[in-house]
MIVO-8208 format. One record per residue (C-alpha): x, y, z. Coordinates in steps of 0.001 Angstrom, whole numbers, plus 500000, padded with zeros to 6 digits. Layout:
<rs>
(r (X; Y; Z))
...
</rs>
This chain:
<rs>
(r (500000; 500000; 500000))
(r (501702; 503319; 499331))
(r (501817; 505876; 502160))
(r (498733; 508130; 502618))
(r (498815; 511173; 502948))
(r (495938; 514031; 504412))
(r (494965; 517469; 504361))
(r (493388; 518632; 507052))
(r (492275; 522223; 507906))
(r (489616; 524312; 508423))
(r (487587; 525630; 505336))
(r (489058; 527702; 502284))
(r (492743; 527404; 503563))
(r (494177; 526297; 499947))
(r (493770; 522731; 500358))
(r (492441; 522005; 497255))
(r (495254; 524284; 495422))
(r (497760; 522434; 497319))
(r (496175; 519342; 496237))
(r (495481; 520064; 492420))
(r (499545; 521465; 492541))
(r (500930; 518374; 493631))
(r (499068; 515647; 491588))
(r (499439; 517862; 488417))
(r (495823; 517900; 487621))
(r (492725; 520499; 488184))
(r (490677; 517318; 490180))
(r (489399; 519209; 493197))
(r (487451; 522210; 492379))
(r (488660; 525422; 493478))
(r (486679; 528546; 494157))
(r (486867; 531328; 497036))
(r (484223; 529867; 498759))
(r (484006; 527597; 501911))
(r (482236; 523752; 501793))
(r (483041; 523624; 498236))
(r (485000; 520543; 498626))
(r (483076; 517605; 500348))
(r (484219; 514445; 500081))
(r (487543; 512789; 500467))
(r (489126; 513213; 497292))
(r (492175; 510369; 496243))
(r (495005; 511037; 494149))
(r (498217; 509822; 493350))
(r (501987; 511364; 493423))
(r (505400; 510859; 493730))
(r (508421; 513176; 495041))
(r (512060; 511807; 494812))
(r (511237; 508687; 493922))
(r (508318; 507386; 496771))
(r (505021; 507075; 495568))
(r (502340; 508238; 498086))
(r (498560; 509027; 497526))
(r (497421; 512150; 498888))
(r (493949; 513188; 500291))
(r (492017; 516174; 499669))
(r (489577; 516731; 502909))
(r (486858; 519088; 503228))
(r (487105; 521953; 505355))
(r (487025; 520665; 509396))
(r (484134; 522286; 511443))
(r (484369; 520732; 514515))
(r (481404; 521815; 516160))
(r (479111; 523196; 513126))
(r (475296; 521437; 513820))
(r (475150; 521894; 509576))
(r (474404; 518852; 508177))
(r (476653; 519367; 505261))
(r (479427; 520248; 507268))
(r (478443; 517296; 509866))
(r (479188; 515080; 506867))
(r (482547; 516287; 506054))
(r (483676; 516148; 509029))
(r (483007; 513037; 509449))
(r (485169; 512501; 505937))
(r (488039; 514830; 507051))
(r (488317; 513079; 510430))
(r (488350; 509284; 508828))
(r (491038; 510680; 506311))
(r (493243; 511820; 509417))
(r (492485; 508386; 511456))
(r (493678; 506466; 507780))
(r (496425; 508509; 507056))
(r (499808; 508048; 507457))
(r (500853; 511431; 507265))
(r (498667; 514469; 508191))
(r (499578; 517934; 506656))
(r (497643; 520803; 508975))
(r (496783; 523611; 506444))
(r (496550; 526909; 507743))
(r (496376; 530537; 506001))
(r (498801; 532747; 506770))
(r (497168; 535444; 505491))
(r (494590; 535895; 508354))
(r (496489; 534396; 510936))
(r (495968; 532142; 513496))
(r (492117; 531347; 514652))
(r (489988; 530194; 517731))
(r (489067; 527349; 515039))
(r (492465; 526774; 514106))
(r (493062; 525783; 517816))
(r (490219; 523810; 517494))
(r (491794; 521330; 514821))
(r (495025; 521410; 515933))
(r (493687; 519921; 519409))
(r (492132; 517149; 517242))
(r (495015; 516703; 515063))
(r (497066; 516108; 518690))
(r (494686; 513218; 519903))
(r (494885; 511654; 516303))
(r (498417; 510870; 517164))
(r (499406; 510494; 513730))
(r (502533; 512537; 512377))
(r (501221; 515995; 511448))
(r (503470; 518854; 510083))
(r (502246; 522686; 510515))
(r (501863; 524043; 506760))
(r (501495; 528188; 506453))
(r (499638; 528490; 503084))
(r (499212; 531741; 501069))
(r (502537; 533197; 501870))
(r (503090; 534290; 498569))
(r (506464; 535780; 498487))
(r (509560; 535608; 500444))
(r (508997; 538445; 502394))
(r (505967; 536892; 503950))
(r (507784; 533812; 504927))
(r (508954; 535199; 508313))
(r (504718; 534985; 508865))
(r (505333; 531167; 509736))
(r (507240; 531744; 512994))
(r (504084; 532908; 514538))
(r (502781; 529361; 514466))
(r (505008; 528181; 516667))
(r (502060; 529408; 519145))
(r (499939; 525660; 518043))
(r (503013; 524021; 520131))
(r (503328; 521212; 517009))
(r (506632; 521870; 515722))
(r (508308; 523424; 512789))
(r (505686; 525219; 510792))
(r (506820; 525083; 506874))
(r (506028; 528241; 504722))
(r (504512; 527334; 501225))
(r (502410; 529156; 498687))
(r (500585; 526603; 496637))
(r (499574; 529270; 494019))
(r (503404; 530385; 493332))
(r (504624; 527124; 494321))
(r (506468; 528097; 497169))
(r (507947; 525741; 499808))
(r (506575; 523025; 498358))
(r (510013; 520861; 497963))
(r (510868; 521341; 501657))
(r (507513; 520618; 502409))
(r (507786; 517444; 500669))
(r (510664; 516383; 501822))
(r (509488; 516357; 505172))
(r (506624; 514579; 504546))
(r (508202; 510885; 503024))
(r (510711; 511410; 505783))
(r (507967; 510357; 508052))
(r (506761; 507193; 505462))
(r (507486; 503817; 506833))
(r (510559; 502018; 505041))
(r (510054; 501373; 501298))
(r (508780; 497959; 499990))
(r (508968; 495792; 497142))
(r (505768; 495772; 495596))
(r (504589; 493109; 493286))
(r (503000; 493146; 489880))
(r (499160; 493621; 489575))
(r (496876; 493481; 487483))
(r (495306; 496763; 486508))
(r (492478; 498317; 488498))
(r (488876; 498560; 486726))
(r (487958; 502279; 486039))
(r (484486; 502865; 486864))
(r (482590; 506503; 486200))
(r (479517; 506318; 487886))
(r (477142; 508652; 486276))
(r (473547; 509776; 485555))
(r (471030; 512590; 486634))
(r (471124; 514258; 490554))
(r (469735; 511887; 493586))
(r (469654; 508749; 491026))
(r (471612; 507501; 494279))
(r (475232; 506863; 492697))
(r (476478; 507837; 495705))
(r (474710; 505741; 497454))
(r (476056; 502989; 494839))
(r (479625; 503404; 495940))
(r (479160; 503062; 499851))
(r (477110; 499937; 499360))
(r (479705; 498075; 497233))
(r (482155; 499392; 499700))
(r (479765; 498823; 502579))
(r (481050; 502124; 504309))
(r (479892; 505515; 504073))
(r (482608; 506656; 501763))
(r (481026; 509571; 500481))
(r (478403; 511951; 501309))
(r (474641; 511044; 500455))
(r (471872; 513780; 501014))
(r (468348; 513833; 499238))
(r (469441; 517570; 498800))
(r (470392; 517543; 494627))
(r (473801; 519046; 494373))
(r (475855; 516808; 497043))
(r (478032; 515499; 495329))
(r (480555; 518305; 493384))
(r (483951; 516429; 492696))
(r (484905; 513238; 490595))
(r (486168; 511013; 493885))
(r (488014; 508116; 492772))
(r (487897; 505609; 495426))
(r (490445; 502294; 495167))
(r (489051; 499249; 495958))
(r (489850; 495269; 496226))
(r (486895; 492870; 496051))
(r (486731; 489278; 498218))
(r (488571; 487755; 494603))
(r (491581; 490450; 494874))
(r (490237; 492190; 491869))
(r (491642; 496027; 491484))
(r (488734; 498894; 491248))
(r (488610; 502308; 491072))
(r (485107; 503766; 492162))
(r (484349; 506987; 490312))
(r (481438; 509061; 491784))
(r (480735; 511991; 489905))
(r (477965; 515007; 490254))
(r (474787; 514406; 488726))
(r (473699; 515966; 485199))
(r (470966; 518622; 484889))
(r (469782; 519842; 481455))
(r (472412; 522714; 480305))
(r (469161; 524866; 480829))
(r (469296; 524582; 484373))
(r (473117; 525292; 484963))
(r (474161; 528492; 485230))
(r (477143; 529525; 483340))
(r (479745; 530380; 486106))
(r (478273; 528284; 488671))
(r (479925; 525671; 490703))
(r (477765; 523006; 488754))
(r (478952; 523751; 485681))
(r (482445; 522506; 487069))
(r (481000; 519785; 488630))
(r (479545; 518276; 485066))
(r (482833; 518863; 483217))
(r (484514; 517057; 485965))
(r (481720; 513874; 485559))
(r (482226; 514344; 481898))
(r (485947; 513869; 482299))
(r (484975; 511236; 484327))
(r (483426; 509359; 481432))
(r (486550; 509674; 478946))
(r (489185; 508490; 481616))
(r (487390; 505225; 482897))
(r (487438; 502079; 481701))
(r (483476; 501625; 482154))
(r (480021; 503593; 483110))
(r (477729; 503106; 484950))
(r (474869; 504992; 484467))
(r (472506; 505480; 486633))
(r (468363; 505764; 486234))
(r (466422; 506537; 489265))
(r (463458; 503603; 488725))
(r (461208; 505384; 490664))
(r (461515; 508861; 488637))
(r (461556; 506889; 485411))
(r (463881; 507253; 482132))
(r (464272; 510661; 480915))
(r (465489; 512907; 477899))
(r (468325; 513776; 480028))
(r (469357; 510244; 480701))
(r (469488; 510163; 476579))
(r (471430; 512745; 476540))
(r (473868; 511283; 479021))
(r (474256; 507670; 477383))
(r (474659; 509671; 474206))
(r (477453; 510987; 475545))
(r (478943; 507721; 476708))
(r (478159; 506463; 473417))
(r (480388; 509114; 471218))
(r (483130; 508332; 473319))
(r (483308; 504823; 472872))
(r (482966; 503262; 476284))
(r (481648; 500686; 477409))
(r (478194; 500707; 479820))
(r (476175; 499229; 482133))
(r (472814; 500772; 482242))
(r (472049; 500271; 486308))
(r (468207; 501131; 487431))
(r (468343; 501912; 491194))
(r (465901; 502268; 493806))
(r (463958; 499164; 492093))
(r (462440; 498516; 496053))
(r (460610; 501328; 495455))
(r (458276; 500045; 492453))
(r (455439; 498548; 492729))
(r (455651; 494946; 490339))
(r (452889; 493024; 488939))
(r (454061; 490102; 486669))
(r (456103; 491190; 483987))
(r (457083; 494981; 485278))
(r (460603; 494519; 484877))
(r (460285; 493322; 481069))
(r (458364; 496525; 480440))
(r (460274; 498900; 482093))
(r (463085; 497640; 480219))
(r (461310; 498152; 477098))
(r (461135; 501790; 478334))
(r (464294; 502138; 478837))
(r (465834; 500335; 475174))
(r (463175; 502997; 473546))
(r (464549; 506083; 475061))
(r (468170; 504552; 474946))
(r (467534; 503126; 471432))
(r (471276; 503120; 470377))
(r (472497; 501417; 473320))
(r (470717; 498160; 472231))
(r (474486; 496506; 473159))
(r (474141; 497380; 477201))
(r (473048; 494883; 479428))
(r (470374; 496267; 482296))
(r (471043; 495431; 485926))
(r (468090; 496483; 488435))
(r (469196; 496849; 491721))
(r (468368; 498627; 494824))
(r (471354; 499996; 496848))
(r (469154; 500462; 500001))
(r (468318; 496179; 500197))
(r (471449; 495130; 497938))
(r (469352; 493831; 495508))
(r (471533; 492410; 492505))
(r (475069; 494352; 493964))
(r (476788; 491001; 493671))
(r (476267; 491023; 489645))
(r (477416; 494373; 489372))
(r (481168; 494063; 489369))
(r (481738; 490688; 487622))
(r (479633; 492013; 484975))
(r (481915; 495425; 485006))
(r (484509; 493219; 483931))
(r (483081; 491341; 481570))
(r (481839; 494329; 479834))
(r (485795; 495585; 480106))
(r (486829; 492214; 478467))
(r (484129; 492951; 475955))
(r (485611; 496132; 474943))
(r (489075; 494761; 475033))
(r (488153; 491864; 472811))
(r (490701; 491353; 469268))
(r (489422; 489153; 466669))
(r (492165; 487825; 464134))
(r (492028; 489189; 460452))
(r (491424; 485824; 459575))
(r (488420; 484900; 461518))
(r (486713; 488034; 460917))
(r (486455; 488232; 457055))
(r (484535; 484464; 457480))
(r (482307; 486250; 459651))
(r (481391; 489010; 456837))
(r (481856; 486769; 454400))
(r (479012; 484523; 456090))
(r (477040; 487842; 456633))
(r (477218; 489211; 452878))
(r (476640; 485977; 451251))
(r (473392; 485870; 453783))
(r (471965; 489095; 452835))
(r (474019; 491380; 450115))
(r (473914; 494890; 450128))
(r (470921; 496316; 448150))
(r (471960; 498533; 444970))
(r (471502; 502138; 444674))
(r (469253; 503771; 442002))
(r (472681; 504068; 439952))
(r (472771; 499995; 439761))
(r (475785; 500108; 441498))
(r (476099; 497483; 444877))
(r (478578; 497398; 447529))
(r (481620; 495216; 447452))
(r (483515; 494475; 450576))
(r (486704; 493119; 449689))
(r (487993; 492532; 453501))
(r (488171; 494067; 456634))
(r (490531; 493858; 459553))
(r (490617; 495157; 463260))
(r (492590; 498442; 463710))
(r (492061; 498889; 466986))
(r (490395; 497814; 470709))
(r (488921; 500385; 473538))
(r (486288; 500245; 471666))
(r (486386; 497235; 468694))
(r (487196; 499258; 465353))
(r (486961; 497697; 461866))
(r (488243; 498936; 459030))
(r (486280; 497508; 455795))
(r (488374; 497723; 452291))
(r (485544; 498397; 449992))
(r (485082; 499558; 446169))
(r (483224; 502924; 447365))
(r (482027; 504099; 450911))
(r (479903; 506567; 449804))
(r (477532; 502847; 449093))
(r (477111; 501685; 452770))
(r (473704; 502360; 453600))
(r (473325; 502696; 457779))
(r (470907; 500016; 457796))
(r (473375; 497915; 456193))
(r (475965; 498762; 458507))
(r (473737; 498432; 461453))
(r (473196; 494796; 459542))
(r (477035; 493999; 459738))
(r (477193; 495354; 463285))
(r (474185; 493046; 464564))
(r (476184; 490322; 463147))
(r (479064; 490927; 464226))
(r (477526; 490639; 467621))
(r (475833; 487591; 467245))
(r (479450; 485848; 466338))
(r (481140; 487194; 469115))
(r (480805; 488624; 472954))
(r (480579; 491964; 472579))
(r (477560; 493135; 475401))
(r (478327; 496333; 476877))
(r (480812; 497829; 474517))
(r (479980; 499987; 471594))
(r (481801; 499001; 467914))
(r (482920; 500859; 465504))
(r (482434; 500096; 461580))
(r (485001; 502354; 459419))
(r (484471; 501978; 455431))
(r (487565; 502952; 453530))
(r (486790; 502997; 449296))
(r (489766; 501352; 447312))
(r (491185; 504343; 446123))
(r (492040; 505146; 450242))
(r (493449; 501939; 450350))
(r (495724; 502103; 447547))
(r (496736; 505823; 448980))
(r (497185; 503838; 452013))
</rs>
């Protein structure tokens, strides 16, 4: 396990610039306002040569009766009681506070190695600033600027000086990517503490919750690899205002979607299938992943024989090109159906990874086109494929040679893919069909 890592301090102390500075990314959302981060946020780094994952923590209130701010401190706290390390962020722009006293008497009964960290001294001239932190009686406080990127190397320094020795670590297979995504309150949240059976992250009926893309690692009874992505749920672009914090919170989901290895996506059963839940899988779709259409909150329906079989037919209308994903209703209140969920995720990952020899293939399409040729256009003229090979996985993408492109009718296509299908295991991953005239392929 590589060394964890947490910051801890009260609310809008730079945590989240710190955070975003050292992994090299933008994951946490940053804005001048306080509660914007929530959950516990995972990331990994590295500095000389020790890998570590660090933890971005929302801001500690220790005694707000908020129920927000209840929540996350509940995360901060169970970051600082897993971590290894605990970094107490401070701003040393407004000095020290009664709050900051607050946390720091915390941080001393965690009895975990903490080191003082002065944020927001911006220039070298401010660094003096740090000595009057001496005051929290918890050692050397280190001077940093995570905007300018000041301090930081000391800073780091000090912090895998405290990591246990180094071990050898093993080869592993590579952890399952999972984006779990859909509209607000479809309960994805709620998703990710049941598989984990812990309250991971925060679940509220209030829409909006959930702001950040948290990836949360995770090993199943078989020593499978996971990584849980919950992301913030999708309104209609209508609803989102332009230079709100939701607006950030969709691009992050949507980045969500291109980096993981498969969806979820969620449908509240109880609300029903919606545009928006089109407009969603359509996204999925374009970008080629692979999906597993999950339908949560199923307790709540009320079933007469046959219910299921028609809502799926609801769904498969609305969803009508995502024939290829299989439909899992669940309920992550009971724990209806959780067991299929994740041996299905990587089936569908198999799916998607799936190669299919040159060979083997053009007997397929061979078999199709002899079956059913392609009709001729009003010019006489018929389609010809000549062969076709696999140019590339993540998702399936076949290149047919033919004697014009500009001839392959979609239904056609949408022919070849359906047989294509029915010769081999593709459920849950999208395909690609490329048509490439001979002319290309002589260029070629």
């Amino acid at each position: 396990m590589k060394p964890l890592v947490a910051i801890v301090g009260r609310p809008n102390v730079g945590k989240s610039t710190f955070f975003n500075r050292i992994v090299g990314r933008r994951i946490a959302i940053v804005e001048d306002t306080p509660g914007v981060t929530r959950d516990r946020i995972y990331a990994d780094s590295e500095w000389l040569g020790r890998p570590f994952t660090l933890i971005d923590t929302g801001g500690l209130e220790l005694f707000s009766t908020d129920v927000l701010y209840s929540h996350m401190r509940e995360q901060a706290t169970l970051a600082a009681e897993t971590a290894d390390v605990i970094l107490f962020f401070l701003d040393g722009q407004q000095g020290l506070t009664a709050e900051d006293y607050d946390v720091a008497d915390y941080l001393r009964r965690c009895a975990k190695p903490t080191l003082v960290v002065v944020n927001k001294l911006d220039s070298a001239a401010q660094a003096d600033t740090r000595y009057d932190y001496y005051a929290l009686g918890m050692g050397e406080p280190y001077a940093v600027s995570s905007v300018q990127g000041l301090g930081l190397g000391d800073l780091l320094d000090a912090v895998i000086a405290e990591f246990p020795p180094a071990q050898e670590e093993e080869g592993a297979a590579e952890a399952v990517q999972i984006a779990i995504v859909g509209r607000p309150n479809a309960g994805k949240s709620s998703l990710v503490n049941a598989i984990l059976r812990e309250d991971r992250v925060i679940v509220s009926d209030i829409a909006g919750t959930t702001r950040d893309a948290i990836d949360t690692p995770f090993t199943d009874a078989e020593g499978n690899d996971y990584v849980l992505i919950d992301t913030a749920g999708m309104r209609r672009k209508s609803k989102i205002e332009q230079d709100s914090l939701e607006r950030y919170s969709v691009l992050r989901a949507l980045t969500a979607v291109r980096r993981c290895d498969v969806c979820f996506l969620m449908i509240d059963a109880d609300a029903g299938v919606a545009e928006q839940d089109a407009k969603i899988a359509g996204y999925i779709h374009e970008e080629g992943k692979p999906v597993i259409i999950v339908v949560n909150k199923w307790d709540l329906v009320e079933k007469d024989t046959g219910t299921m079989a028609a809502y799926e037919r609801k769904v498969r209308d609305t969803l009508s090109f995502m024939t290829y994903a299989p439909i899992l209703f669940i309920s992550c209140k009971s724990g209806q159906r959780l067991g299929r969920l994740l041996p299905l995720a990587r089936e569908v990952v198999e799916n998607t990874r799936r190669r299919i020899s040159t060979g083997v293939l053009n007997d397929v399409l061979r078999d199709a086109t002899t079956a059913f040729q392609a009709p001729s256009v009003a010019s006489g003229r018929r389609l010809k494929i000549y062969y076709a090979t696999q140019a590339k996985e993540l998702p399936p993408t076949f290149v047919l040679f033919v004697n014009d492109a500009a001839l392959m009718h979609y239904s056609y296509e949408r022919y070849l893919e359906n047989h294509l299908r029915k010769s081999f295991d593709f459920t849950g991953t999208p395909i690609r069909l490329v048509c490439r005239s001979r002319q290309e392929k002589e260029e070629a």
